[in-house]
BAFI-3210 file (N, C-alpha, C; in Angstrom, 3 decimals, decimal comma, padded with zeros to 6 digits):
// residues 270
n [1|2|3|4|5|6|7|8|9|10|11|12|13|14|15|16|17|18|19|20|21|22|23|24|25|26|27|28|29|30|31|32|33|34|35|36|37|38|39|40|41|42|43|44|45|46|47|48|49|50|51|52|53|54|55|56|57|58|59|60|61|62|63|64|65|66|67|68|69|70|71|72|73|74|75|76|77|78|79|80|81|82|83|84|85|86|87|88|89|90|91|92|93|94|95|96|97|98|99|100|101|102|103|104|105|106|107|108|109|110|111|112|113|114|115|116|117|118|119|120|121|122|123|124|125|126|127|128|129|130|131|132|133|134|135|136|137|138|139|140|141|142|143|144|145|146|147|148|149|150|151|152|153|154|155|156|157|158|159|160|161|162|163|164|165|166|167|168|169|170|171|172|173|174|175|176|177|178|179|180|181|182|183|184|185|186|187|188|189|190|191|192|193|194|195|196|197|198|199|200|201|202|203|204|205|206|207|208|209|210|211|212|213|214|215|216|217|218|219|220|221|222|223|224|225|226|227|228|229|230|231|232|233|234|235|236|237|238|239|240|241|242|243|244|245|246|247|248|249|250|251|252|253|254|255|256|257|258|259|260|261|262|263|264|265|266|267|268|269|270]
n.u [182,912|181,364|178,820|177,943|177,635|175,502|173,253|172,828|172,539|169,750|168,560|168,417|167,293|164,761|163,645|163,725|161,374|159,297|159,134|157,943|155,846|154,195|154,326|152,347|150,224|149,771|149,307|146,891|145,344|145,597|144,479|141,987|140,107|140,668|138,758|136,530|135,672|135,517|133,018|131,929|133,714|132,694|130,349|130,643|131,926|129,871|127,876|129,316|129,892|127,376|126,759|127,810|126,726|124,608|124,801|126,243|123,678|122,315|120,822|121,063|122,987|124,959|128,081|127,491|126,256|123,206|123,805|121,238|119,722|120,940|120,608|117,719|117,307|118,492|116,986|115,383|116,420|117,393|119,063|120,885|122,268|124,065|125,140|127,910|128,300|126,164|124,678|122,249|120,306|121,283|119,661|118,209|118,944|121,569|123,047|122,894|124,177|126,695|127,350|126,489|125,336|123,970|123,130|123,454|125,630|127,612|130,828|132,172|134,549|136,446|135,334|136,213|138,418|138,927|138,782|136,785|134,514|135,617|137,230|139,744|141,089|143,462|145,753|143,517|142,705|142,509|141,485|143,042|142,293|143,146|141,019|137,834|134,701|132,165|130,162|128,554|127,515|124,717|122,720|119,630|116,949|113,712|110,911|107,488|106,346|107,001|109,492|113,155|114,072|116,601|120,006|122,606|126,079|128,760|131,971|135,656|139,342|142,565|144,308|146,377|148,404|147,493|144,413|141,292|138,107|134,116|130,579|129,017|126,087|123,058|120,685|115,921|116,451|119,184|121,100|121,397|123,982|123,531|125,045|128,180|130,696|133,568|135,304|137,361|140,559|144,359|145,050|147,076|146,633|145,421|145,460|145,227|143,375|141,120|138,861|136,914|135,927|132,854|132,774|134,062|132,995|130,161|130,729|129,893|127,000|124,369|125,960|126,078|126,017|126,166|126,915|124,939|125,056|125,190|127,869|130,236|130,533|131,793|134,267|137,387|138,773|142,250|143,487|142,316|141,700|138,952|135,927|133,249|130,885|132,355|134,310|136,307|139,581|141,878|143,843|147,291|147,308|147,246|147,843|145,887|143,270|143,349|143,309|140,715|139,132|139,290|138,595|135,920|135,348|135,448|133,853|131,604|131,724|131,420|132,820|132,070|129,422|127,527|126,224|124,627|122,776|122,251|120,244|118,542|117,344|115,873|113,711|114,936|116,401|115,418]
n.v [031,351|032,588|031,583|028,746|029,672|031,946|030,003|028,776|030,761|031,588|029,009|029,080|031,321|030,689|028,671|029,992|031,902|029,646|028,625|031,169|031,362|029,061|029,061|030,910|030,315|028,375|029,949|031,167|029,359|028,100|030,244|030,661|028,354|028,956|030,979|030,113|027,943|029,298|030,140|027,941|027,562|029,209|028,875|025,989|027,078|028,275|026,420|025,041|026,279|026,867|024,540|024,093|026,219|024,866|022,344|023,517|024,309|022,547|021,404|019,773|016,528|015,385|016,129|014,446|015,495|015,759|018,640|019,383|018,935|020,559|023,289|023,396|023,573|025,469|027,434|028,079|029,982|033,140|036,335|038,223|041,874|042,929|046,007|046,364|048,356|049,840|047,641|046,915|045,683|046,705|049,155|049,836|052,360|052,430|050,554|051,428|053,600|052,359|051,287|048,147|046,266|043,695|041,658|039,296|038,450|039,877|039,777|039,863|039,406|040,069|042,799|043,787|044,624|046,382|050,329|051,948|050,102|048,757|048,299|048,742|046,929|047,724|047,416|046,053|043,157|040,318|037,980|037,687|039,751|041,769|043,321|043,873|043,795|046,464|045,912|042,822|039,270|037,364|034,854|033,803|031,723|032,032|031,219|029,714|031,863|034,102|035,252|034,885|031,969|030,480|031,845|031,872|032,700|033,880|033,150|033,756|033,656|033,677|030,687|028,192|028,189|029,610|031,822|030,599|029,795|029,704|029,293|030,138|028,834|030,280|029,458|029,959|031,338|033,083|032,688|029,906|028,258|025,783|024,791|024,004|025,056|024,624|025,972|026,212|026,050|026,134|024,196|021,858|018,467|015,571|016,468|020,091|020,483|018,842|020,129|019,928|017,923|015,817|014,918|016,684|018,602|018,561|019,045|021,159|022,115|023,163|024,507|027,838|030,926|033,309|034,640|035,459|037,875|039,060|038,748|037,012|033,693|031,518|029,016|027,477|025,441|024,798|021,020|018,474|020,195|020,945|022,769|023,991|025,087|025,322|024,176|021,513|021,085|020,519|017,624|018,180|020,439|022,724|025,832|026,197|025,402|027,531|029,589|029,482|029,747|032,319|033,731|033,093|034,286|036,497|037,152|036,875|038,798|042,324|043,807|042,297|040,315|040,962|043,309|043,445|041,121|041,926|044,008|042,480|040,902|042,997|043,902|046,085|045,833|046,464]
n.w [-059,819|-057,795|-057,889|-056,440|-054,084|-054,308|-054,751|-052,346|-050,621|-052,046|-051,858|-048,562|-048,574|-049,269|-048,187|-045,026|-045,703|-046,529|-044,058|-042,399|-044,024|-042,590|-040,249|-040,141|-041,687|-039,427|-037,385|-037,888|-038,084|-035,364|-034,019|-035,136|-034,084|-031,562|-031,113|-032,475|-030,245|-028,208|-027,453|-026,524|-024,330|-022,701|-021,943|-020,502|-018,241|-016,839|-016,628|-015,459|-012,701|-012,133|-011,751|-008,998|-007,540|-007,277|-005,839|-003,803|-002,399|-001,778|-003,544|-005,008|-004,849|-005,968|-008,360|-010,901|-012,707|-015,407|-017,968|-018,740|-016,589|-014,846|-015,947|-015,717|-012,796|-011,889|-012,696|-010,738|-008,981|-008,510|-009,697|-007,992|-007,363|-004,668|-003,288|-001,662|-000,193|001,046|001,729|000,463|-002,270|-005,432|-007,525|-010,343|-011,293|-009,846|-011,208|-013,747|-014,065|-012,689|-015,548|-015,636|-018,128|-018,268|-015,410|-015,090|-016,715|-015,245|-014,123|-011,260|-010,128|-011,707|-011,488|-009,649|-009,795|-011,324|-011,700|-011,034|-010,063|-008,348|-004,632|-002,774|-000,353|001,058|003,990|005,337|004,993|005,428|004,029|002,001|-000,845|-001,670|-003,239|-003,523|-004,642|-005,493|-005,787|-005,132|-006,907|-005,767|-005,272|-005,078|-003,976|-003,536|-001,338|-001,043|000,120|-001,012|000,150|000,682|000,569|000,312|000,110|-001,763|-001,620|-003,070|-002,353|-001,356|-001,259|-000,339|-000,479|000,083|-002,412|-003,892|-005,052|-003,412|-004,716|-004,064|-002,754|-000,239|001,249|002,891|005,350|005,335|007,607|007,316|008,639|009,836|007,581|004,944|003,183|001,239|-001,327|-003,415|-006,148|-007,589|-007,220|-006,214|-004,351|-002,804|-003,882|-002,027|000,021|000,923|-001,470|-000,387|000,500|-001,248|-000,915|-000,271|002,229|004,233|003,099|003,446|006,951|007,373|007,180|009,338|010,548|012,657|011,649|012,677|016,308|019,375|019,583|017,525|015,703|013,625|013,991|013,455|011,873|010,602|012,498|013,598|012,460|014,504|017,059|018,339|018,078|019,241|016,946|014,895|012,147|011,831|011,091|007,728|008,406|007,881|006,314|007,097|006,442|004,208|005,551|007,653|005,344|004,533|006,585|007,638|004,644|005,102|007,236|006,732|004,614|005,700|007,409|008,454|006,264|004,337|003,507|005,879|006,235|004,202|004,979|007,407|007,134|005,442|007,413|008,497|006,554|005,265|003,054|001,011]
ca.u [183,251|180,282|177,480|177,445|177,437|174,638|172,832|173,139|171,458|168,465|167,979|168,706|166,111|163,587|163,420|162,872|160,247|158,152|158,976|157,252|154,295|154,180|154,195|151,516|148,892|149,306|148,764|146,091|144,487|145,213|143,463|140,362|139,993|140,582|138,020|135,219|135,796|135,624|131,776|131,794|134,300|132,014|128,747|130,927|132,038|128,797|127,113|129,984|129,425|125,640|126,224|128,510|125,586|123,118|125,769|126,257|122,823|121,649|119,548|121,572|123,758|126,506|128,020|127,454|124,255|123,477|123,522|119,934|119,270|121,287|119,694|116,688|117,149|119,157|115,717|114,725|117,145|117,320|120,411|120,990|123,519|123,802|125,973|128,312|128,904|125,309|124,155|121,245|120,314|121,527|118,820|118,023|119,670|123,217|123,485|123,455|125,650|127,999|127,638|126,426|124,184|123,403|123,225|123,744|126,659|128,193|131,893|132,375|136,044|136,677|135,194|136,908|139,747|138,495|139,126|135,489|133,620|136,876|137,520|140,893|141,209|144,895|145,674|142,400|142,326|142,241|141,345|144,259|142,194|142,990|140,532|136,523|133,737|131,520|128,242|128,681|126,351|124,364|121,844|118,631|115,474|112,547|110,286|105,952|106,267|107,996|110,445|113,940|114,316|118,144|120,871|123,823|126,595|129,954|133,191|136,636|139,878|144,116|144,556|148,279|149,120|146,500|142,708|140,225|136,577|133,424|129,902|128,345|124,986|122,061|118,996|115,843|116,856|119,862|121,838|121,571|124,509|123,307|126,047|129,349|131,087|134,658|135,072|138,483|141,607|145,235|145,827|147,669|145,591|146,127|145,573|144,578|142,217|140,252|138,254|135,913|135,511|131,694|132,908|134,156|131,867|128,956|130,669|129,558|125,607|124,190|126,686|126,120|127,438|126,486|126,043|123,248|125,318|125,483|129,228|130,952|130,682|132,488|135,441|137,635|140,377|143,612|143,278|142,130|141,356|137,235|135,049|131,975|130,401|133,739|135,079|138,192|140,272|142,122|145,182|148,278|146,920|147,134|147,653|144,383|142,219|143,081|142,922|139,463|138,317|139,886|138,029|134,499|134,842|136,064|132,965|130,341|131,664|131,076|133,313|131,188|127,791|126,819|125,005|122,920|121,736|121,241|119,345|117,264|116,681|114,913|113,319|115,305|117,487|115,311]
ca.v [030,836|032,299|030,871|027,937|030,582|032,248|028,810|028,124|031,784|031,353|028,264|029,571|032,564|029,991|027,598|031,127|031,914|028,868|028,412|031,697|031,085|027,655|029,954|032,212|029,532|027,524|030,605|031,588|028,270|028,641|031,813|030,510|027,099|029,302|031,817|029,000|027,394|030,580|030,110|026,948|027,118|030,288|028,014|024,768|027,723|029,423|025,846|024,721|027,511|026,897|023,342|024,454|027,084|023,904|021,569|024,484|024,792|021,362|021,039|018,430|016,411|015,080|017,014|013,838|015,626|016,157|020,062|020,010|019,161|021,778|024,442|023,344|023,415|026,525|028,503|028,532|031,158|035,069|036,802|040,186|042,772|043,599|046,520|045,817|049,825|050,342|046,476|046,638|045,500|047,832|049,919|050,375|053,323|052,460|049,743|052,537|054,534|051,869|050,631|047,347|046,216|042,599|041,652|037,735|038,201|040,920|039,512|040,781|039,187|041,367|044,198|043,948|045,187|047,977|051,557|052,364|048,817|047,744|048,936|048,476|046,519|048,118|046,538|045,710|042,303|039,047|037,291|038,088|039,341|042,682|043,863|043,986|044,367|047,714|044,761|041,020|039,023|036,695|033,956|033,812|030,909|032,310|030,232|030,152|033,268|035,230|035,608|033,571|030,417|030,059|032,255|031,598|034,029|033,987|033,642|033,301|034,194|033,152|029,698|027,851|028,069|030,714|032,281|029,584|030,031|029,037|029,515|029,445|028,555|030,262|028,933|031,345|032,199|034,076|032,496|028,406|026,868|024,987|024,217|025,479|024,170|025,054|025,454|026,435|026,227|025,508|023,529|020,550|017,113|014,628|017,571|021,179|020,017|017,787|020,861|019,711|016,528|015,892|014,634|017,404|020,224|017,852|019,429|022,906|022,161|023,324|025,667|029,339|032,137|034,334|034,424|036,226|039,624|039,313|038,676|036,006|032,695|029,794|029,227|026,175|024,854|023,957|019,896|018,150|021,016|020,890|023,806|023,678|025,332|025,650|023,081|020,703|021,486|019,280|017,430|018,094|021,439|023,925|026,765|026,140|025,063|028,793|030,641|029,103|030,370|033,647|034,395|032,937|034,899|037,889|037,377|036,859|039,803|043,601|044,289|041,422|040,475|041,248|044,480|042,973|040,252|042,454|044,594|041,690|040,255|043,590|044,559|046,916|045,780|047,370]
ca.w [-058,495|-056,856|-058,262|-055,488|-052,744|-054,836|-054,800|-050,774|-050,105|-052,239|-050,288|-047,460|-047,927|-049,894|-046,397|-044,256|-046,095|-046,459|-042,779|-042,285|-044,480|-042,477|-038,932|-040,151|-041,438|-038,096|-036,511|-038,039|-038,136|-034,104|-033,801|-035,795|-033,308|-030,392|-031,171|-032,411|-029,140|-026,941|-026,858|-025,799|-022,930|-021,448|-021,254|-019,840|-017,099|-017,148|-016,139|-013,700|-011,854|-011,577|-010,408|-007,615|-006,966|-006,501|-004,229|-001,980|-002,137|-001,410|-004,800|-005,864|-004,157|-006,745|-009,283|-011,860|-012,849|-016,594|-017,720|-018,628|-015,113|-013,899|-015,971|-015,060|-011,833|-011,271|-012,856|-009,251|-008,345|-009,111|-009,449|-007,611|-007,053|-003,681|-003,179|-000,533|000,720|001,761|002,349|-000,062|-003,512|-006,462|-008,054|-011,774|-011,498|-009,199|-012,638|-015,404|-013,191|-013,002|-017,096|-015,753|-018,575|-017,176|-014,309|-015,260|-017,121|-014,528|-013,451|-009,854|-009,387|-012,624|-011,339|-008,175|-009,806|-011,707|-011,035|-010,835|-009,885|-007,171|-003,669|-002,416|001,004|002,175|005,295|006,456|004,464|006,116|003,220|001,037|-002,044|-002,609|-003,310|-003,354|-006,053|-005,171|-006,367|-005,219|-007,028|-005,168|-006,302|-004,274|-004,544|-003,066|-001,011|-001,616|000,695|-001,685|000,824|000,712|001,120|-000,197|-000,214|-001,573|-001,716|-003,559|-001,133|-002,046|-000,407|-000,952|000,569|000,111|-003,216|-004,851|-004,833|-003,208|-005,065|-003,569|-002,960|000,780|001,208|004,070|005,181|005,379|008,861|007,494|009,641|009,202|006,829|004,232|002,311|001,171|-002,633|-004,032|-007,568|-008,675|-006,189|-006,650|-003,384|-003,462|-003,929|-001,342|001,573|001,022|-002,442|000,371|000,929|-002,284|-000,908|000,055|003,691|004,451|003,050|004,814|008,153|007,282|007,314|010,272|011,155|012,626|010,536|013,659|017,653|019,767|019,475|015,568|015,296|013,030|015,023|012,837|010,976|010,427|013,743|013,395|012,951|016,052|017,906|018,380|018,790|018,954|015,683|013,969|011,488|011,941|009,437|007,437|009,149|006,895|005,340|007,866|005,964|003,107|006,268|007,686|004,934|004,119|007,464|007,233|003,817|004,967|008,319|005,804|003,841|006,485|008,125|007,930|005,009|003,400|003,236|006,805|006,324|003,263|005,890|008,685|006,433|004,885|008,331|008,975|005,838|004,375|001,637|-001,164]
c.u [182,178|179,185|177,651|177,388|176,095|173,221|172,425|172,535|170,253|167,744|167,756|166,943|164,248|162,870|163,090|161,523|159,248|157,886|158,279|155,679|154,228|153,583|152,751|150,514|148,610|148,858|147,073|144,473|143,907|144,470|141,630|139,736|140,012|139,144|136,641|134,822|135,319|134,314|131,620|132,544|133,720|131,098|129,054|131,306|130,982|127,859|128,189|130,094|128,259|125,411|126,845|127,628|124,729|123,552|125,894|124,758|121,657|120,625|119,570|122,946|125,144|127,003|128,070|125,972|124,036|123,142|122,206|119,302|119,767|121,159|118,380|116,337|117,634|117,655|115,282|115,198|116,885|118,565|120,217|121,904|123,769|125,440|126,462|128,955|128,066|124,700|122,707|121,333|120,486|120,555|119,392|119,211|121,122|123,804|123,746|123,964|126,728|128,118|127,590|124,865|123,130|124,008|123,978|124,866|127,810|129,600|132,477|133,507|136,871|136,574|135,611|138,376|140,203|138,572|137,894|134,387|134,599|137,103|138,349|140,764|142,440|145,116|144,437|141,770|142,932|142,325|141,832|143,896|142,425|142,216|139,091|135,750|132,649|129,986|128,663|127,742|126,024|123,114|120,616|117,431|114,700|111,243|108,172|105,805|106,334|108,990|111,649|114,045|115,974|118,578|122,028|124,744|128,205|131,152|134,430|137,807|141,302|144,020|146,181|148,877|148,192|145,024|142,027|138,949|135,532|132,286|129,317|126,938|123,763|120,908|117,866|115,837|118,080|121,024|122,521|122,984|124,111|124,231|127,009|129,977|132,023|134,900|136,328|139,732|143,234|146,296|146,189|146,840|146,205|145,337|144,887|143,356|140,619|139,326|137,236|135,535|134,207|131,750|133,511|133,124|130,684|128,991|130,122|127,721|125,344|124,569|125,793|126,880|127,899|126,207|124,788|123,529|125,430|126,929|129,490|131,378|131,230|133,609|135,950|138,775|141,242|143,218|142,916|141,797|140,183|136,898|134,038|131,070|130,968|133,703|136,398|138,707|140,815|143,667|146,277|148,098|146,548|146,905|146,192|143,465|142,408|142,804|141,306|138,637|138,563|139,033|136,438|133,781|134,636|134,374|131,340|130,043|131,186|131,682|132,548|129,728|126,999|125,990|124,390|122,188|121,219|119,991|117,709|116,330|115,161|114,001|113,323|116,909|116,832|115,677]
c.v [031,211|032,056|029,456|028,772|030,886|031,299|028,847|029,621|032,039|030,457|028,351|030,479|031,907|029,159|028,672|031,217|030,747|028,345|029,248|031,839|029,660|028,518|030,924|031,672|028,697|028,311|031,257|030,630|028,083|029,429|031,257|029,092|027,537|030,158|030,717|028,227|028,190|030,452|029,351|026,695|028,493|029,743|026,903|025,845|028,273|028,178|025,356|025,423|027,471|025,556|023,614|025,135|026,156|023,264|022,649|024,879|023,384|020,819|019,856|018,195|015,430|015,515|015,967|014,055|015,963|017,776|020,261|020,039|020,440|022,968|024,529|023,731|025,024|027,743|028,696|029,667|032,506|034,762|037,816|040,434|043,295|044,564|046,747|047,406|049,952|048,944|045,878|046,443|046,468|048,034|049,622|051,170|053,586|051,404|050,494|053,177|053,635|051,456|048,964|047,035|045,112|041,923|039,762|037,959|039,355|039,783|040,167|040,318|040,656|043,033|044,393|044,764|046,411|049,078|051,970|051,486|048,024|048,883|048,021|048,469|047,610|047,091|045,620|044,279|041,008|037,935|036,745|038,466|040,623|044,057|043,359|044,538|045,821|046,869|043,566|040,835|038,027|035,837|033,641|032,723|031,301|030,964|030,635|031,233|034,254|035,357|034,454|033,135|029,798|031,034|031,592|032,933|033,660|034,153|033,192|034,186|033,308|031,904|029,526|028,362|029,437|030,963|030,860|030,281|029,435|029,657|028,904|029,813|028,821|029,888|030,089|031,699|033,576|033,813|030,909|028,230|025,954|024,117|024,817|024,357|024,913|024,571|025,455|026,369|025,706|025,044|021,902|019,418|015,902|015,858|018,953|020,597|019,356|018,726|020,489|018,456|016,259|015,567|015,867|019,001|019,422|018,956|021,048|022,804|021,840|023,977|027,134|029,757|033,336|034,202|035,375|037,602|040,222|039,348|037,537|034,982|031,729|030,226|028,215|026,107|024,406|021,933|019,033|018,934|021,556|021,884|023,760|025,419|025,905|023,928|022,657|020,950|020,146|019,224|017,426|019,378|022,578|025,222|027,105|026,477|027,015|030,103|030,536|029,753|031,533|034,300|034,217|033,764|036,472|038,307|037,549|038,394|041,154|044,290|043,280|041,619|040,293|042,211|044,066|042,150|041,086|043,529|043,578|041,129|041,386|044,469|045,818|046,780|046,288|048,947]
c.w [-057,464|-057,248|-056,953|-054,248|-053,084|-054,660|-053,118|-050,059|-050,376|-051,695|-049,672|-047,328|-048,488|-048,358|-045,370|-044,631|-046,346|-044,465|-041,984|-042,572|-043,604|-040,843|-039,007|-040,285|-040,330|-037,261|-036,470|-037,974|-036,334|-033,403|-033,718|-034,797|-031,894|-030,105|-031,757|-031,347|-027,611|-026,425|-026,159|-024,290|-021,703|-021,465|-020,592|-018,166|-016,808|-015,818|-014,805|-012,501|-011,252|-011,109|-009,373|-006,355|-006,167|-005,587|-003,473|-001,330|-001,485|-002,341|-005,310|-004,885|-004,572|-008,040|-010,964|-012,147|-014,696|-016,644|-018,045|-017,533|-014,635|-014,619|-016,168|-013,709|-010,990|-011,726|-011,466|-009,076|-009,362|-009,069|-009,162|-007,471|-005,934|-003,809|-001,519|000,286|001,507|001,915|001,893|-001,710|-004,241|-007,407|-009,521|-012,223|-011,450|-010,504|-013,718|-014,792|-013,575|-014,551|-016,437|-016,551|-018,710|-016,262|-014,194|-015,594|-016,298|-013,905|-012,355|-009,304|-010,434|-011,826|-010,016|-008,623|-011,144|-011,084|-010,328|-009,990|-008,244|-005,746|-002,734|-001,141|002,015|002,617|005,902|005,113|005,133|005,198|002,143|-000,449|-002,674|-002,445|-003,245|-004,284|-004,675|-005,016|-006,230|-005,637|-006,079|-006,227|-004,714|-004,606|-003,069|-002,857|-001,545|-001,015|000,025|-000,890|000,535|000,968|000,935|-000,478|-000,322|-002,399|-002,095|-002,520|-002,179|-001,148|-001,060|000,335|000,557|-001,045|-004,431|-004,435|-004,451|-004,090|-004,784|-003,446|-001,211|000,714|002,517|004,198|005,179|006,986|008,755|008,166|009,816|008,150|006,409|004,237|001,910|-000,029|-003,029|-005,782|-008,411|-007,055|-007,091|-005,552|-003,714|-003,117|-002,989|000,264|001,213|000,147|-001,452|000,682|-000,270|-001,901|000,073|001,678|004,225|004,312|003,901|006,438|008,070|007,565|008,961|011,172|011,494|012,225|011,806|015,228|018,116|019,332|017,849|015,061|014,444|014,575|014,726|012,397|010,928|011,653|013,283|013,493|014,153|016,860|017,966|018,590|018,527|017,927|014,959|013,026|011,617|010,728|009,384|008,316|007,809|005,855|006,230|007,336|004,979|004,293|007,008|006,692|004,310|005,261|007,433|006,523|004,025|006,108|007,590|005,088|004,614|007,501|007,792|006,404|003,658|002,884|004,601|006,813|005,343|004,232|006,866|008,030|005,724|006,514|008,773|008,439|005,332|003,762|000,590|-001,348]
res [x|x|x|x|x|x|x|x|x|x|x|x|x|x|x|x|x|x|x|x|x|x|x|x|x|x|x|x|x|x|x|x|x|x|x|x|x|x|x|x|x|x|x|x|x|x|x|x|x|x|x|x|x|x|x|x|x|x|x|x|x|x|x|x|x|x|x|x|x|x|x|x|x|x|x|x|x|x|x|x|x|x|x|x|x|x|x|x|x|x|x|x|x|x|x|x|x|x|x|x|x|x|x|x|x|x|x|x|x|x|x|x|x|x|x|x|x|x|x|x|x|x|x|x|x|x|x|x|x|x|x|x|x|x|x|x|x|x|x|x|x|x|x|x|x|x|x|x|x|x|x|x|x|x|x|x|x|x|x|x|x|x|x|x|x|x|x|x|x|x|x|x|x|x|x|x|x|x|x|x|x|x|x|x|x|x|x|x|x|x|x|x|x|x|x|x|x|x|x|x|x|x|x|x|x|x|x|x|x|x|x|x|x|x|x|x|x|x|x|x|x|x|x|x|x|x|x|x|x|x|x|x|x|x|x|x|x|x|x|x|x|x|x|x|x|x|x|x|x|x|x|x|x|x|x|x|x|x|x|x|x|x|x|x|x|x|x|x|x|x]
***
């Protein structure tokens, strides 16, 4: 009488088990497709990153560029470390201190939130990010002077819905607005998103970053409300359009990359 019970549990534990071996090669097959792939989706970020670098930089002026152009083109630039405590480029030395062992592949949102590499805002954040890398990198093209001809400098800050990322762009005055390019956001399309849209970043060239006294002189206005060398924000996105000014005033300012400029302006950032 129990032999059909007998029957209906070997089943039972026969269908677990192939359903397990069935779970374990998809996973593993998963694994192996994620990890062959991994290279490839850090050189598609590696280069979208470096065209954002060139639109904020005015190198190129639509991001339908092929990638051999744009690592062609990005060879112009350096990369440095400016360390944002003392306002000058990071030594040989302040790099094997910290265990940074290049400088290219250095992640400074990462290391913003490291024990060692991160320095915690508190209160005194504007920008909503936290925190702060100890080394922003920056990307520099040097003119026939040797001296720079292009800075552009990593910004980023909390708009509506999450982190804005972006890249503003100085002339070699130091002071000029190039260009300014967003690369990652998660504002809504239709309204906040409109901040990637070439009519809009357009209004940023030509901007002051600073006035005569060296203070933070721009930022974006509430819709309709003009100032002269501010940006209109967008109408219907109040909140993005301030926190975009917020993080670029955040970044231009003293807790930013104001003492590397005032330092470069007067030859001593090395």
């Amino acid at each position: 009488m129990s032999q059909p019970q007998n029957k209906k549990s070997n089943s039972n534990i026969t269908t677990i088990s192939v359903a397990l071996v069935l779970c374990l090669v998809c996973s593993v097959m998963v694994s192996a497709v994620a990890v062959g792939l991994k290279p490839k989706q850090v050189e598609n970020s590696r280069l979208d990153r470096n065209k954002n670098i060139l639109l904020a930089a005015g190198i190129i002026d639509s991001p339908e560029v092929s990638n051999s152009e744009i690592q062609q083109k990005f060879k112009e630039f350096d990369i440095k470390l400016v360390d944002l405590t003392t306002g000058k480029y990071a030594t040989e030395a302040d790099l094997q201190a910290a265990g940074i062992t290049d400088v290219a592949d250095y992640d400074a949102n990462l290391a913003s939130k490291s024990k060692d590499l991160g320095i915690d805002l508190g209160d005194n954040d504007p920008a909503g990010i936290g925190s702060k890398p100890k080394y922003a990198k920056i990307y520099v093209k040097n003119g026939a002077n040797g001296q720079p001809e292009l800075i552009v400098l990593p910004i980023y800050g909390y708009g509506l819905w999450g982190t804005i990322y972006g890249f503003l762009t100085l002339e070699d005055d130091l002071n000029t607005i190039k260009g300014i390019s967003f690369y990652e956001h998660k504002e809504t399309p239709g309204l906040g998103a409109r901040i990637e849209e070439p009519e809009w970043r357009a209004k940023w060239e030509g901007i002051e970053s600073y006035d005569d006294s060296g203070e933070v002189a721009t930022g974006v206005t509430k819709a309709g409300n003009h100032k002269d060398n501010w940006v209109d924000g967008i109408s219907g996105a109040t909140l993005t359009s301030r926190g975009v000014s917020n993080f670029i005033q955040f970044w231009l300012g003293d807790q930013g990359y104001k003492p590397f400029l005032d330092n470069l302006r007067d030859g001593k950032e090395a």
